[in-house]
N, C-alpha and C positions, 0 to 999 in steps of 0.2 A: 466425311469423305477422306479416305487417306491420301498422303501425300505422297508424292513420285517422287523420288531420290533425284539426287544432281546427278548420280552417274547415267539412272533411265531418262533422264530428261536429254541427257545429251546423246544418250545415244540413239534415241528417239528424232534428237534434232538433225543427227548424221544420219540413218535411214529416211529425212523425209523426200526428200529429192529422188531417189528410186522407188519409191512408194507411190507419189504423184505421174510417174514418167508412168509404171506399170499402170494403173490406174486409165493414164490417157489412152496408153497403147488398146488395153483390152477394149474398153467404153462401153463396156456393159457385163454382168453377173454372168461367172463362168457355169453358172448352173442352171439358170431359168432363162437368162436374158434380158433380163431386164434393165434397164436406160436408166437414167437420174431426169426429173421432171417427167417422167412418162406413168403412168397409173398402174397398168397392169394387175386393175380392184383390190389392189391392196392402198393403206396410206403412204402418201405423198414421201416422209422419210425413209421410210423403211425401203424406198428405190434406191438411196444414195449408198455409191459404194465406197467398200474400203477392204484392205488388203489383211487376210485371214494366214495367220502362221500354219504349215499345218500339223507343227511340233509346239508343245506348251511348256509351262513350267521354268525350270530352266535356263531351259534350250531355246524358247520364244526368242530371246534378245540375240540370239545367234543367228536366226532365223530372217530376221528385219527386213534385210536387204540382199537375201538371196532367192534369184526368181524360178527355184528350182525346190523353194523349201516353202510357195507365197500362192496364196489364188486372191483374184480379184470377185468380191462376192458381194451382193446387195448386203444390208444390216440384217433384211427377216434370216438369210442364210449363215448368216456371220454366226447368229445364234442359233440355230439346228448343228453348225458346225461340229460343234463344242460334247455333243452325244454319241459317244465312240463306238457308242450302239448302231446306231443308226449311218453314222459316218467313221468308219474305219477308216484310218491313214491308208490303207491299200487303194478304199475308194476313193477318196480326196487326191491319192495319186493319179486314180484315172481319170479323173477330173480335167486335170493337169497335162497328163499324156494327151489326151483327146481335144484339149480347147489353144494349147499353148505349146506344141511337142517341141520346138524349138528351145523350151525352158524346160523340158523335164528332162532327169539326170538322176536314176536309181540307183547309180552308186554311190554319185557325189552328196545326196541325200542320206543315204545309210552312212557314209561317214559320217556327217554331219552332226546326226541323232546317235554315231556309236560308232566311234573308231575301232573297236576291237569286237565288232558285230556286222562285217562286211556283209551278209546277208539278211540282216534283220530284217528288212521287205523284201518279199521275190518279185521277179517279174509276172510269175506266174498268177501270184495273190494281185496283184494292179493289173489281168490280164481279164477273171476273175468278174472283174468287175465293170468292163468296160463297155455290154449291152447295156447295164442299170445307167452309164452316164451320158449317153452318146445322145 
């Protein structure tokens, strides 16, 4: 198993507190719905949720604790996430737009993932998508 640096540890340990709060707030997978301890015929863990970046790499630790850059998702979705095929940041934005509009912010996001890329996601591509998440 590798090991997590003292800097991702800590900064891990300063994002848990918004992490936990998002988490309470949603109380359930912003994409199926599903609950923690409820079945939903899948196994019992795979309900527990937890809070998906929806920028990686890099930029992940940026990400942590902004709830404009975060969805809350069961684990089965946590990993489908991850297929940029299947889950484009435009879609994972409308995700977000549609379950949380309160938290989403497509500008403050495009800076985020690229200051000098003000329009790296359009509204139009999160607009796009927004029958497939509704």
């Amino acid at each position: 198993m590798r090991r997590i640096s003292s800097k991702r540890q800590a900064r891990q340990a300063e994002a848990k507190p918004f992490r936990d709060a998002l988490i309470a707030k949603a109380g359930k997978c912003m994409i199926c719905g599903a609950r923690p301890g409820i079945q939903n015929g899948r196994m019992q863990q795979l309900n527990q949720l937890c809070v998906h970046e929806l920028l990686n790499g890099p930029l992940r630790q940026k990400t942590m604790d902004k709830p404009f850059a975060t969805l809350v998702v069961c684990w089965h979705h946590n990993g489908e996430l991850n297929d940029k095929g299947l889950w484009p940041i435009a879609r994972q934005l409308a995700v977000l737009l549609t379950k949380s509009p309160e938290d989403y912010d497509l500008a403050a996001f495009n800076y985020l993932s690229n200051p000098n890329a003000p329009n790296r996601w359009t509204q139009d591509e999160v607009d796009a998508f927004l029958d497939s998440v509704a």
